[in-house]
N, C-alpha and C positions, 0 to 999 in steps of 0.2 A: 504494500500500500504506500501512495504516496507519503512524503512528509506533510503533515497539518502544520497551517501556517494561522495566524492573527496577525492583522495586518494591525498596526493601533494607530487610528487616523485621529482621532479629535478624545476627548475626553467622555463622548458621549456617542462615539459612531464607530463603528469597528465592523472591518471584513474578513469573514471565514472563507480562506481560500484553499480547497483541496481537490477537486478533480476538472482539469479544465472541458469535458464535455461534460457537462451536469447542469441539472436546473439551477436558474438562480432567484433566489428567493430575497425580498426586502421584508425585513422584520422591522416594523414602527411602531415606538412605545409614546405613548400622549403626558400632558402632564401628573408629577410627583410619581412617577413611575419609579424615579430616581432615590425614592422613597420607600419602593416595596421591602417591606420587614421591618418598619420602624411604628409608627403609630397605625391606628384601625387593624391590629394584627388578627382578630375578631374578623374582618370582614372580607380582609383582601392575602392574608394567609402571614406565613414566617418566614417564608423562603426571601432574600434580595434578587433585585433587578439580575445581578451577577448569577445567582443561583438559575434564576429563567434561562439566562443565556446559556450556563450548564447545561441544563437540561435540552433547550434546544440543540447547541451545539453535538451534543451527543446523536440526538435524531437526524441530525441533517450530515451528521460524518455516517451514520450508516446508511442514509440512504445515497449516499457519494456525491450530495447535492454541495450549493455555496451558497453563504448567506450574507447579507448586509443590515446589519443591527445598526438603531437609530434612535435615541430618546431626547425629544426633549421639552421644555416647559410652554415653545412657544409655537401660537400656529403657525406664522410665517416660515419660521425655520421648518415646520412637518411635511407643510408645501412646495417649499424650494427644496429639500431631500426629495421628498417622490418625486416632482418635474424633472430634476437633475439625471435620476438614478432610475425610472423607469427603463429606460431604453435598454438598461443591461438585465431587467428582469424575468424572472418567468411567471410571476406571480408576486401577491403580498399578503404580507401578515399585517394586521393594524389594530392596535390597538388607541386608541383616538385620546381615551379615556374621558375627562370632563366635556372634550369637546365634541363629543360626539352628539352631544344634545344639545348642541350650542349653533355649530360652525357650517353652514351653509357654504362655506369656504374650500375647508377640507372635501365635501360633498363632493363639490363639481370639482376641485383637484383627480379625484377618483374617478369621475364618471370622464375626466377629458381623456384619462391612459388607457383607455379600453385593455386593463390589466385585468386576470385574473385576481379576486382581493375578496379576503374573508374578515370581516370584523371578528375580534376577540373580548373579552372581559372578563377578568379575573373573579369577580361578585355577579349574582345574578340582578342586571339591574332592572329585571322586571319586576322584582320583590325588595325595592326598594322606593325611598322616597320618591313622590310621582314626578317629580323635576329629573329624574333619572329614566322614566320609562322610556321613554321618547329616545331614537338614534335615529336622527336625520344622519350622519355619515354611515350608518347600519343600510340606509336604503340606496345606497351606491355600490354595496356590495353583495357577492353571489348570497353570503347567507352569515348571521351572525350566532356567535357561539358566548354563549354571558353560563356563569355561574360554577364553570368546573376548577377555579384555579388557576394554577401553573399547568394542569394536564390539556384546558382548554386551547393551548398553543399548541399540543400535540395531535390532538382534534383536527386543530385548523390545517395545520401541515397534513396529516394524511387526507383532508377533504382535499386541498389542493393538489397531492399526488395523485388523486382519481381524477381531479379534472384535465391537467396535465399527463396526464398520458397517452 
C-alpha cells in the first residue's frame, strides 16, 4: 500500500492524500465544530473535531478514497472552500451546522456545483428546538443524515459510495 500522507494546509483544512485514482471526497464542518468535545457533551457526543477526522480518515484509507477536510466559523470562508475545491471533487460531506437553518447562501453555493452532497448532523435536529428543525442547506442536498453522531459521517460516506459508483 501506498504511503498515507496529511498534507497540513491551514490550521483548519487538511488533505488526505493516498491513492491517486480514487474518489475524492470534501469533508465540510460548519461553525464550533472546532469545539466538538468541549461543552453540550450531552448533545453532540465526547469525541473532538480531531477524533471525527480519525474516524473518517480511517474509512476513506480503506476504501483507497482522498479527502479534503475543512472547518470553519464562517460562511464566506465554507463558500469560497466549496467554489475553490469543487472541481477536484467526487462528492461532499457537509456538515453546515448552525447555518444550515440560517444560510440561503450556502444553499445555492451547493445547488450551483451540481456535486454529489449529503448533509450531516451530529444531534438529531428534528428533536430539537424548533429554530433547529428547518435545513434550508439540507434541501440542496441528495438526503440528510441528523442524529447518529460521529457514525452519521460514516452513513454519509457509504451513501455517497453507492451513489458514486
Amino acid at each position: 500500500m501506498q504511503e498515507q500522507i496529511f498534507k497540513i494546509l491551514t490550521q483548519n483544512e487538511f488533505t488526505l492524500t493516498i491513492f491517486p485514482m480514487s474518489k475524492n471526497i470534501l469533508i465540510i464542518n460548519g461553525p464550533n465544530l472546532n469545539f466538538l468535545g468541549r461543552p453540550e457533551m450531552s448533545i453532540y457526543g465526547k469525541e473532538t473535531l480531531a477524533d471525527l477526522h480519525s474516524i473518517i480518515y480511517q474509512w476513506i484509507t480503506d476504501q483507497e478514497w482522498q479527502a479534503r477536510f475543512f472547518q470553519s466559523n464562517s460562511e464566506g470562508e465554507i463558500i469560497d472552500y466549496i467554489q475553490n475545491n469543487f472541481e477536484w471533487a467526487d462528492g461532499m460531506v457537509i456538515n453546515p451546522a448552525a447555518f444550515s437553518h440560517t444560510s440561503i447562501a450556502i444553499y445555492d453555493c451547493i445547488k450551483s456545483i451540481s456535486l454529489p452532497s449529503i448533509e450531516v448532523h451530529l444531534s438529531n435536529i428534528y428533536h430539537r428546538e424548533e429554530f433547529r428543525r428547518t435545513s434550508i442547506t439540507g434541501l440542496a442536498c441528495k438526503k440528510v443524515i441528523a442524529g447518529l453522531g460521529v457514525q452519521g459521517y460514516i452513513e454519509v460516506l457509504e451513501d455517497l459510495k453507492k451513489i458514486l459508483k
